[in-house]
C-alpha positions in Angstrom: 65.1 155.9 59.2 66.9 159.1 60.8 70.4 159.2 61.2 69.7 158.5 65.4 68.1 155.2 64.5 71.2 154.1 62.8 73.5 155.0 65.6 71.5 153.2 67.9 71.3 150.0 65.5 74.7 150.3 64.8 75.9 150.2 68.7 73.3 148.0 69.6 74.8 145.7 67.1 78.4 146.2 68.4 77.6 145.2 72.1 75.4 141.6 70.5 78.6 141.0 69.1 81.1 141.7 72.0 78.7 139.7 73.9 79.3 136.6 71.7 82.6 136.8 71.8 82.7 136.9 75.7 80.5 134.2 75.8 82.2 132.2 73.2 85.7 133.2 75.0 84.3 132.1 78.4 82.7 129.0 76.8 86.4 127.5 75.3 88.1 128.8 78.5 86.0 126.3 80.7 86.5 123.2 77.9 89.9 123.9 78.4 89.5 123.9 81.9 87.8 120.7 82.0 90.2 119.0 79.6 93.5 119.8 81.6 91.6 118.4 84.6 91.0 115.2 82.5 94.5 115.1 81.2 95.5 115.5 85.2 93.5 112.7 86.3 95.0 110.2 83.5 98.2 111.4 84.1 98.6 111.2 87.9 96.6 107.8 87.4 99.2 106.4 85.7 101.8 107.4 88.1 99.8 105.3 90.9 101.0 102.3 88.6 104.7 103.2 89.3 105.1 103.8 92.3 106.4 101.0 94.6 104.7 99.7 98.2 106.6 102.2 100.4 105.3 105.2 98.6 102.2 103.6 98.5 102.8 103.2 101.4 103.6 107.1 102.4 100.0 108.2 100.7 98.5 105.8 102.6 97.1 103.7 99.4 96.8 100.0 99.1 98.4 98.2 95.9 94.7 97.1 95.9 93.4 100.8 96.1 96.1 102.4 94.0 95.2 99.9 90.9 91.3 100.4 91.4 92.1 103.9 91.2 94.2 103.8 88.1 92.0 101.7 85.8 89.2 104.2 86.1 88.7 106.0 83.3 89.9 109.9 82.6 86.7 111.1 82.9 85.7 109.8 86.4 86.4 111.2 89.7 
């Protein structure tokens, strides 16, 4: 190999691996994403449990509606 081959094997491997990082960077960015919208859901869930029939009441929810909506799981819109 000549000394131009080299270069260009030695770049071309520098941008393969700054593409894997991106992608790997841009891959745990939406998990984490996903997983605060999952932790949001269960948590705001749980507060439908507390609140009383007036603020129920004020979001325009049922006791009936709030409790269906709380016992779904994280996961589920």
């Amino acid at each position: 190999m000549n000394g131009l081959s080299d270069v260009r094997l030695t770049l071309q491997a520098r941008e393969l691996e700054q593409e894997q990082r991106a992608t790997v960077f841009l891959a745990s960015a939406r998990l984490g994403h996903r997983w605060n919208r999952f932790w949001m859901r269960l948590h705001t869930r749980r507060q439908l449990l507390e609140l009383d029939d007036h603020a129920l009441k004020d979001v325009g929810l049922s006791r009936a509606q709030a409790l269906e909506e709380a016992l779904k799981p994280f996961w589920k819109r």
